[in-house]
SERO-549364 format. One record per residue (C-alpha): residue in three letters; x, y, z. Coordinates in Angstrom, 1 decimal, padded with zeros to 4 digits. Example, Ala and Ser with C-alpha at 12.3 -4.5 7.8 and 13.67 -1.06 7.14 Angstrom:
2
+------+--------+--------+--------+
| resn |     c1 |     c2 |     c3 |
+------+--------+--------+--------+
|  ALA |  012.3 | -004.5 |  007.8 |
|  SER |  013.7 | -001.1 |  007.1 |
+------+--------+--------+--------+
END
This chain:
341
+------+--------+--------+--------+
| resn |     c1 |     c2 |     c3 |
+------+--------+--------+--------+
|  UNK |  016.2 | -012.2 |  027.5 |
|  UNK |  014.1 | -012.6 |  030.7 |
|  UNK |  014.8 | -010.1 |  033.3 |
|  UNK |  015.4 | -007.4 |  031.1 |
|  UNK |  014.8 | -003.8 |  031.1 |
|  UNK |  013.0 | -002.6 |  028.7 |
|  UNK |  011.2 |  000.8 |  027.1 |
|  UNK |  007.7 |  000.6 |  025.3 |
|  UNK |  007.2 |  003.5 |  022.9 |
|  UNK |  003.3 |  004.0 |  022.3 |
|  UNK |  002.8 |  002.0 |  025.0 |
|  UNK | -000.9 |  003.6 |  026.1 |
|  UNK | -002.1 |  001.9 |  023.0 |
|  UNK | -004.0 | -001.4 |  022.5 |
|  UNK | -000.7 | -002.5 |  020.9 |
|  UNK |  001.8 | -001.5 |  022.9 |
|  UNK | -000.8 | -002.3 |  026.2 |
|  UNK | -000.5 | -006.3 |  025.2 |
|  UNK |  003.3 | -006.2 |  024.6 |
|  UNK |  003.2 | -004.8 |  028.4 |
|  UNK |  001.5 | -007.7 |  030.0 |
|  UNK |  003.7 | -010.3 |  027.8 |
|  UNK |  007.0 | -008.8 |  029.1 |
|  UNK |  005.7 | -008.1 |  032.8 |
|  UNK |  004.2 | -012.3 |  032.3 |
|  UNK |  007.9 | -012.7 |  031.3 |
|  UNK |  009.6 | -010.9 |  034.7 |
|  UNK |  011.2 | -007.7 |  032.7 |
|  UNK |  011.5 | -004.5 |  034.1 |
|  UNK |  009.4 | -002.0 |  031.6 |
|  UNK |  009.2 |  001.5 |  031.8 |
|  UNK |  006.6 |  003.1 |  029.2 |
|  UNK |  007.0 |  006.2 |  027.5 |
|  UNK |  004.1 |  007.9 |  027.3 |
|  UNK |  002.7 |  011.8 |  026.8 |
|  UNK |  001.0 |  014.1 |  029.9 |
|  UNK | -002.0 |  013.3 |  028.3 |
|  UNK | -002.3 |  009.6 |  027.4 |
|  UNK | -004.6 |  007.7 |  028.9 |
|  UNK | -002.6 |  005.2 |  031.2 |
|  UNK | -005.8 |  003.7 |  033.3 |
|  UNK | -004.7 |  000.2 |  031.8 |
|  UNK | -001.2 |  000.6 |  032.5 |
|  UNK | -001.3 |  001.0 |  035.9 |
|  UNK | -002.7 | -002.2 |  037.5 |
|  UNK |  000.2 | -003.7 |  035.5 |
|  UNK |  002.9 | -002.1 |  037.9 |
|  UNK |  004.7 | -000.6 |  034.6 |
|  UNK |  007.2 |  002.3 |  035.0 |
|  UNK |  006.0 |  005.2 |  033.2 |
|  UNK |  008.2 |  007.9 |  031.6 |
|  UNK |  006.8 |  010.9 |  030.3 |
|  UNK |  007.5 |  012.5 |  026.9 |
|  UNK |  007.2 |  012.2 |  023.0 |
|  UNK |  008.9 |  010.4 |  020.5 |
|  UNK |  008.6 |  014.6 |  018.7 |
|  UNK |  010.7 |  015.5 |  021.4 |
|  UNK |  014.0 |  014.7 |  021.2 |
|  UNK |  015.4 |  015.9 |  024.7 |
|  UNK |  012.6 |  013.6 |  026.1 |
|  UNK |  014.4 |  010.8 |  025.1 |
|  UNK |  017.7 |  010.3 |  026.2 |
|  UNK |  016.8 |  009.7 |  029.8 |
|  UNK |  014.2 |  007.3 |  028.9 |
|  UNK |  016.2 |  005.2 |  026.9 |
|  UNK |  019.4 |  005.5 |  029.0 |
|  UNK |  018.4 |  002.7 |  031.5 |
|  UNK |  016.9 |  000.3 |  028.7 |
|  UNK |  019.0 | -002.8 |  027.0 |
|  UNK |  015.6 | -003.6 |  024.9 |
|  UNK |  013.6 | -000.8 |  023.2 |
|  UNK |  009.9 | -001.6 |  021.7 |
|  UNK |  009.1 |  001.4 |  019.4 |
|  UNK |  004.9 |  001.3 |  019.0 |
|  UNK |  004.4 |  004.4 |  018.9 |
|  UNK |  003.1 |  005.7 |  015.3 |
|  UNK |  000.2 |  007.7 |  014.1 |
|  UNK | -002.3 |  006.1 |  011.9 |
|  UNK | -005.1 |  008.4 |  011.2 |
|  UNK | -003.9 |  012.7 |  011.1 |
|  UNK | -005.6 |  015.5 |  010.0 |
|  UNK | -003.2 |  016.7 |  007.6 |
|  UNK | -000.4 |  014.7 |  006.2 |
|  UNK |  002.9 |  016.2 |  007.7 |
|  UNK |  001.8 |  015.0 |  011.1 |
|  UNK |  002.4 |  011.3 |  009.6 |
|  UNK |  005.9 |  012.3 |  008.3 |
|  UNK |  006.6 |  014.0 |  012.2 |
|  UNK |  005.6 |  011.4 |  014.2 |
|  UNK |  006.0 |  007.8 |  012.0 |
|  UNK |  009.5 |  009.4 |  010.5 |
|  UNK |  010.9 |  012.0 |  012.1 |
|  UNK |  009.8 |  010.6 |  015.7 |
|  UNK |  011.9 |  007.0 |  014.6 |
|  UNK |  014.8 |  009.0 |  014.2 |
|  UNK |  014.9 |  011.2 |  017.3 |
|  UNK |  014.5 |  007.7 |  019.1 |
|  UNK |  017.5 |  005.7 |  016.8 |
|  UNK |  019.4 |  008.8 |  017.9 |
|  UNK |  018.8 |  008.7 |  021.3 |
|  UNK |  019.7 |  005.1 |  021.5 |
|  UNK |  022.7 |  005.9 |  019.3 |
|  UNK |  024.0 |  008.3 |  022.0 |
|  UNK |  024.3 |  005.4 |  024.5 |
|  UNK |  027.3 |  003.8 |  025.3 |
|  UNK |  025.8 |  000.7 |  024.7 |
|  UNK |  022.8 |  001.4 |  022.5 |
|  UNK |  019.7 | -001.1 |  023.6 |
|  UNK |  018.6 | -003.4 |  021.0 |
|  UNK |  015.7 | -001.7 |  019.4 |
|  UNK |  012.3 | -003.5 |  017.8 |
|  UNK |  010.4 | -001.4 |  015.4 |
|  UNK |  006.8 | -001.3 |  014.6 |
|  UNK |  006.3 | -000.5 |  011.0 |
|  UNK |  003.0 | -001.6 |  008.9 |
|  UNK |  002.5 | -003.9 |  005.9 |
|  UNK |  001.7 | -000.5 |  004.2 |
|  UNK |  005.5 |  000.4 |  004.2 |
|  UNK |  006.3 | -002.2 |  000.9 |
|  UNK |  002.4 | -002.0 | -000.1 |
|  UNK | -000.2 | -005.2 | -001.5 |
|  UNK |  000.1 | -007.9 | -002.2 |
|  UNK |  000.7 | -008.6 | -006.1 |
|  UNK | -001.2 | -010.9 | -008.4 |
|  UNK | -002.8 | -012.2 | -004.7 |
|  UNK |  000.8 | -013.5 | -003.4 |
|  UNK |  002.0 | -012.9 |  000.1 |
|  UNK |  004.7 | -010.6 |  000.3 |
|  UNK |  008.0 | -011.4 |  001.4 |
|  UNK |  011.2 | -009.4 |  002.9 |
|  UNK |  013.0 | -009.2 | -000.7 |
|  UNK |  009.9 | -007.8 | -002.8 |
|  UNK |  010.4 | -004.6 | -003.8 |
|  UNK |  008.2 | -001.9 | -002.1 |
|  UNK |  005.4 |  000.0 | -003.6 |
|  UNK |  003.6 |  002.6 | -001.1 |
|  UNK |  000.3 |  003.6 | -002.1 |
|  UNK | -000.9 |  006.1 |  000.8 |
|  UNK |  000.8 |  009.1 |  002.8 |
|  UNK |  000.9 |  006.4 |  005.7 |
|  UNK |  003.0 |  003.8 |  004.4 |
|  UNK |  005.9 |  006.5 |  002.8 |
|  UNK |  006.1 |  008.0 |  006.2 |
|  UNK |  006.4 |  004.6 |  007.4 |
|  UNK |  009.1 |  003.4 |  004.6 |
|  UNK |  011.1 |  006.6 |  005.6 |
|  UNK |  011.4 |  005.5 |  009.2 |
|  UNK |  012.7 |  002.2 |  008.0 |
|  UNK |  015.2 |  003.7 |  006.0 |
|  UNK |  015.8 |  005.8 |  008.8 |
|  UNK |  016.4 |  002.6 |  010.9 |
|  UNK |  018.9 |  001.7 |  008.5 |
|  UNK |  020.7 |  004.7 |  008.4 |
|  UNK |  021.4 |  003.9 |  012.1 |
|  UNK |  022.3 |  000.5 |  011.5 |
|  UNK |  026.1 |  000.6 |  012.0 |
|  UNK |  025.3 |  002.3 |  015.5 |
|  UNK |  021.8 |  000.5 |  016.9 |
|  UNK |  021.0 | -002.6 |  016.4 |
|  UNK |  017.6 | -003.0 |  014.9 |
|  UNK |  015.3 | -005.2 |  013.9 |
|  UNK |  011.6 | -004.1 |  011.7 |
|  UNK |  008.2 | -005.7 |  011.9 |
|  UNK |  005.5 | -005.0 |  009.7 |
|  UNK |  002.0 | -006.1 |  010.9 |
|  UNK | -000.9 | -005.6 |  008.8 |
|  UNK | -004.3 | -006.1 |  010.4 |
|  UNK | -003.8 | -006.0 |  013.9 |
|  UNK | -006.9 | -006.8 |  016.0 |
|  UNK | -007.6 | -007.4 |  020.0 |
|  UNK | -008.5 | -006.5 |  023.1 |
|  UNK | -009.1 | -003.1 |  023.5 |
|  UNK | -008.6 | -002.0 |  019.9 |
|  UNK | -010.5 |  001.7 |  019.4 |
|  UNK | -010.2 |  000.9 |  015.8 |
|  UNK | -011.5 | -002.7 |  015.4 |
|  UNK | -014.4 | -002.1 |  016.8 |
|  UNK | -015.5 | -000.7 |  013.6 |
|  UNK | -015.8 | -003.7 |  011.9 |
|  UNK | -017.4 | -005.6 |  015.4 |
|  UNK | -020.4 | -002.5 |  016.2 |
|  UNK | -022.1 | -002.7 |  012.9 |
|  UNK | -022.6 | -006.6 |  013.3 |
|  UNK | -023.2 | -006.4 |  016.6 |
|  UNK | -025.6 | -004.2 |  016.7 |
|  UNK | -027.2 | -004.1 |  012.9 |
|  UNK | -025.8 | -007.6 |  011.4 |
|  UNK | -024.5 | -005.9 |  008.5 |
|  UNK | -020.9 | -006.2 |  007.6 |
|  UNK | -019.9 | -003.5 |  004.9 |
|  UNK | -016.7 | -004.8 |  002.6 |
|  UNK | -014.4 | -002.5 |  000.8 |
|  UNK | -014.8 | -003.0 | -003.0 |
|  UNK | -016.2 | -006.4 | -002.8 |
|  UNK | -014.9 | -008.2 | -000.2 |
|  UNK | -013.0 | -010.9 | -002.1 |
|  UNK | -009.6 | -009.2 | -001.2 |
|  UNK | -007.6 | -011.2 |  001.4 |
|  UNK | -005.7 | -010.0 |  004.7 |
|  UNK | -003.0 | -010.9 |  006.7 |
|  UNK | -004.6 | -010.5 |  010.8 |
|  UNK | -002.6 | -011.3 |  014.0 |
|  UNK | -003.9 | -011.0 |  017.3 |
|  UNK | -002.2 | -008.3 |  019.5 |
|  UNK | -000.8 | -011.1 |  021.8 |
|  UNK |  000.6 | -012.9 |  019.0 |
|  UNK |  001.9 | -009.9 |  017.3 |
|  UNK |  003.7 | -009.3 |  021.3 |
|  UNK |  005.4 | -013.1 |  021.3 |
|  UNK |  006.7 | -012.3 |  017.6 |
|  UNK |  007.9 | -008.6 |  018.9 |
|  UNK |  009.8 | -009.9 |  021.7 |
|  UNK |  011.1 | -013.1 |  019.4 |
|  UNK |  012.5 | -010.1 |  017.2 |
|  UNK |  014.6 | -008.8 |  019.9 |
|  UNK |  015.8 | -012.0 |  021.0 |
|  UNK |  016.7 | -013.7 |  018.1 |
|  UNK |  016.0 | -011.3 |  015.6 |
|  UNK |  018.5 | -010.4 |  012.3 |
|  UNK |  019.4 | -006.9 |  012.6 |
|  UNK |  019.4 | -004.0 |  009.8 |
|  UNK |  022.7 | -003.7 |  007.9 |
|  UNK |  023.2 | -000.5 |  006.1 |
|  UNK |  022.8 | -000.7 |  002.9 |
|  UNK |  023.7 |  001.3 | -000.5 |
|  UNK |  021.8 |  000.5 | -002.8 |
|  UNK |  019.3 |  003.4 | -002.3 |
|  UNK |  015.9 |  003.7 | -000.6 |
|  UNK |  014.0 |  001.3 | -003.3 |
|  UNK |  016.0 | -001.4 | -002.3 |
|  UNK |  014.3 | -004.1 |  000.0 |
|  UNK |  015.8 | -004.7 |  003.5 |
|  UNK |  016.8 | -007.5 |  005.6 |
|  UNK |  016.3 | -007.5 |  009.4 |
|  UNK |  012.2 | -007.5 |  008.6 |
|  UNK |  009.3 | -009.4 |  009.2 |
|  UNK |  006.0 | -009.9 |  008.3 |
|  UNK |  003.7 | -010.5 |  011.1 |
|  UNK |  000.2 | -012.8 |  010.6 |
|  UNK | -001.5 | -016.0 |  011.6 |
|  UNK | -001.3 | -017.7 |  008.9 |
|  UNK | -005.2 | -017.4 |  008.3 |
|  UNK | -006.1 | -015.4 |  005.3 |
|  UNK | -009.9 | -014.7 |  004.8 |
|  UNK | -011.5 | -012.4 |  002.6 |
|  UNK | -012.6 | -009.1 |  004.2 |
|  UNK | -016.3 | -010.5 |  003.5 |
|  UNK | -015.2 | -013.8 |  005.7 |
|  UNK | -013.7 | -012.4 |  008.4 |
|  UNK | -017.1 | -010.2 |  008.6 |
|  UNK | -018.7 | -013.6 |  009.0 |
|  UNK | -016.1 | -015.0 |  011.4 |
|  UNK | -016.8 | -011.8 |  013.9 |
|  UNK | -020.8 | -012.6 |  013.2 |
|  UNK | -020.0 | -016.2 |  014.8 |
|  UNK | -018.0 | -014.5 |  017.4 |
|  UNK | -020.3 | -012.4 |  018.4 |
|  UNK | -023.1 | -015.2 |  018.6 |
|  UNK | -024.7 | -013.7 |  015.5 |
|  UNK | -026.4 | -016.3 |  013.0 |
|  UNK | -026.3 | -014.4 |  010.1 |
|  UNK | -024.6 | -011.0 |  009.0 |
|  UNK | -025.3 | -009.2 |  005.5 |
|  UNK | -022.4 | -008.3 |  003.8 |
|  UNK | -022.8 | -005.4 |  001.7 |
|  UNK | -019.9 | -004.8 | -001.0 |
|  UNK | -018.8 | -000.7 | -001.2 |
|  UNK | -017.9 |  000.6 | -005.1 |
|  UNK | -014.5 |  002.9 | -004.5 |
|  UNK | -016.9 |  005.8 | -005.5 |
|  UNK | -018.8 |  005.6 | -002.5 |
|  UNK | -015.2 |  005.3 | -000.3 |
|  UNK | -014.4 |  008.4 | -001.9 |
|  UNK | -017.7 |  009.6 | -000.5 |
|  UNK | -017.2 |  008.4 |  003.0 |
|  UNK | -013.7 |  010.2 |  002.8 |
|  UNK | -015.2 |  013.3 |  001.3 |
|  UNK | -017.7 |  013.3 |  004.3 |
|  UNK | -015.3 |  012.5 |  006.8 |
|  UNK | -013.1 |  015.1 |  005.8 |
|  UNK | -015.8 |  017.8 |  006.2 |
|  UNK | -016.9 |  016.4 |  009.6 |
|  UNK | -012.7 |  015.9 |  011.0 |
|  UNK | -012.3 |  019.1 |  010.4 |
|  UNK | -015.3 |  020.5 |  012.2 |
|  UNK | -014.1 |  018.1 |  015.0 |
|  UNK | -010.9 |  018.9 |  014.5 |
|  UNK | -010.0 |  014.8 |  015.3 |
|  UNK | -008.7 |  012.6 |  012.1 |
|  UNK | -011.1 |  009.7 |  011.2 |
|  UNK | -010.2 |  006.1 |  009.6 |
|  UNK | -011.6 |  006.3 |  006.4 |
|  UNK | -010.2 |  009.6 |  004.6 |
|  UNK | -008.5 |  010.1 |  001.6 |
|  UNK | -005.2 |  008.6 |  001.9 |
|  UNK | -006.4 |  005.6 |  003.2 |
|  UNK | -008.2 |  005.3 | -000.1 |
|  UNK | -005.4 |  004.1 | -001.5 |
|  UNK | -005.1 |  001.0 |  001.2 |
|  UNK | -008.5 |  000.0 |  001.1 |
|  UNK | -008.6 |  000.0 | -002.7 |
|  UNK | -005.5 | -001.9 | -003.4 |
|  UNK | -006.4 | -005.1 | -003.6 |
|  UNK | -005.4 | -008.0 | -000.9 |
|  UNK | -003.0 | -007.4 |  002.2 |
|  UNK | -001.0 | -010.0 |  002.5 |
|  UNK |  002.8 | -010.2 |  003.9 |
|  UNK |  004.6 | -013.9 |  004.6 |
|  UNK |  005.7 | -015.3 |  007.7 |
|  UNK |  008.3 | -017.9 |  006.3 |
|  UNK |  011.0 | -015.9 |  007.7 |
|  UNK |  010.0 | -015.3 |  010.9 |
|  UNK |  009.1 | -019.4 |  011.0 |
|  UNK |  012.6 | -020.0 |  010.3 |
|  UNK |  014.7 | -017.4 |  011.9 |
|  UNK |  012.7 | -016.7 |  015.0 |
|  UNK |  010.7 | -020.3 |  015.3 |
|  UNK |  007.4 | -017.9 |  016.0 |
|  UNK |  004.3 | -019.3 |  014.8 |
|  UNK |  000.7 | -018.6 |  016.2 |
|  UNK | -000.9 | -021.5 |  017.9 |
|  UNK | -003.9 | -020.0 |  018.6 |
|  UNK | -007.5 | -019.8 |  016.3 |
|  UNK | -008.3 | -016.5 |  014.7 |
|  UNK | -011.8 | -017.9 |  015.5 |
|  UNK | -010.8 | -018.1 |  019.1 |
|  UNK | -009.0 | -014.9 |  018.8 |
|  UNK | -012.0 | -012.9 |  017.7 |
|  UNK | -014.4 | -014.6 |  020.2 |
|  UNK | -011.9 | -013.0 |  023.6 |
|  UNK | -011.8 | -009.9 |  021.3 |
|  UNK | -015.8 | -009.6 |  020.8 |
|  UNK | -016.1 | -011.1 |  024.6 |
|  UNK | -014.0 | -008.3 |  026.1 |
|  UNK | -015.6 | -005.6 |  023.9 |
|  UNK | -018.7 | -006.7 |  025.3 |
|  UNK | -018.0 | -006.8 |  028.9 |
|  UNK | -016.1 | -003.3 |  028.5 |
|  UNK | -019.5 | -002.3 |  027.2 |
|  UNK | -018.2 | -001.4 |  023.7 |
|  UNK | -020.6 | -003.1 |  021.5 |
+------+--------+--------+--------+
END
């Protein structure tokens, strides 16, 4: 759907910031919702239209979405302070937006971004697909499973389409660059448990071209009965079809980086839980949520990440034609022209 007009939720992030310069590469009309005080210094130069408000606030919403026939919902919150602000924003904020679009007379085609963390791990190191039943084991991925089942709610009014990225990496990522920095600058890679645990990763660019597939070609949500265990169609996994451990992708960033050598250093969950324990003590004191903290304990413990891409192969023809070696040497090139590492 070239020429389209189209609303980016989140779209000040590094996420929603690549999905911007795919659809503007394309010739669509994009308007980006973002708050008073997001940083938009990217967003300019790309001659986007930017809408102000908050996925929070529901009166916000109706004029931005009234114009749109395609509607990318990035916006999320990944790290918080205190749990209910994952349940406001990931949850609650999906459903002011569904009903916002709902209230149109023709409600825009809408392309949510969930996470991996919605149906959980992988099990006994297989790939998940669309029909496995879900298993959250963090504060994130419920909020994020409620917004799904929120999407579906809407269903019969909306049509919607889910994508659940895992590891997402790129340009401009404020939280990759914690696993580039330490290599960069110490050559030591530090690996949850012991780094044998494999992960889906897509490039942000990639993860765009399989966002914008979605609301092309995409199979839309359907309500669905059978209660909020049951698994949904209208999903898809997003990934590159690479899967290295968390210890080889820490060697993978090395070569990026023009490193030789990196030493990887294995982390027993007892010393997580002391990272957690000391970043609690320090968020609060700087009253700004960090990565590693309790609930994400439960992620980085849980074994391999891994969701399929077989449907989105054969429904959407995406596929990633692109190197995640070559995709973490533009990610550890621009970090280091934009002076990050």
């Amino acid at each position: 759907m070239p020429d389209s007009k189209v609303l980016i939720t989140g779209a000040s992030g590094f996420i929603g910031w690549h999905l911007a310069q795919a659809l503007i590469a394309r010739g669509d009309e994009v308007a980006c919702l973002v708050r008073k005080t997001s940083n938009v210094d990217r967003l300019r130069p790309l001659g986007v239209r930017l809408v102000y408000g908050d996925v929070t606030d529901p009166a916000s919403l109706a004029p931005a979405v009234a114009a749109a026939n395609v509607v990318y919902h990035v916006a999320g919150c990944i790290m918080a302070l205190r749990r209910r602000q994952y349940d406001e924003v990931n949850h609650q904020g999906t459903r002011n937006l569904l009903a916002a679009c709902a209230a149109q007379t023709t409600p825009p085609v809408l392309v949510a971004v969930s996470s991996m963390a919605a149906v959980g791990p992988a099990v006994d190191g297989r790939p998940r697909t669309e029909t496995d039943h879900p298993v959250q084991v963090s504060s994130y991925g419920r909020s994020k499973r409620a917004a799904e089942l929120a999407a579906r709610e809407f269903a019969d009014r909306v049509p919607v389409t889910i994508v659940r990225p895992a590891m997402v990496m790129g340009e401009g990522d404020p939280v990759g660059i914690q696993l580039f920095r330490p290599i960069a600058r110490f050559g030591i890679h530090v690996v949850r448990c012991r780094g044998r645990e494999r992960q889906s990763v897509i490039h942000a660019a990639d993860l765009a071209q399989l966002l914008i597939a979605s609301a092309e070609r995409g199979v839309r949500l359907k309500p669905d009965e059978e209660g909020p265990a049951a698994p949904i169609a209208g999903c898809y996994f997003s990934d590159c079809d690479e899967h290295p451990s968390y210890a080889e992708l820490g060697r993978m960033v090395a070569v990026a980086l023009g490193r030789r050598r990196v030493l990887v250093m294995p982390t027993p969950p007892r010393t997580l839980g002391g990272i957690a324990a000391f970043n609690l003590v320090i968020s609060q004191i700087r009253r700004r949520p960090m990565y590693i903290n309790f609930d994400r304990l439960g992620e980085l413990t849980a074994g391999s990440w891994l969701g399929s891409t077989e449907a989105a192969r054969q429904q959407l023809g995406f596929s990633v034609d692109v190197s995640l070696a070559e995709r973490l040497r533009q990610t550890a090139e621009w970090y280091r022209q934009e002076g990050w590492v």
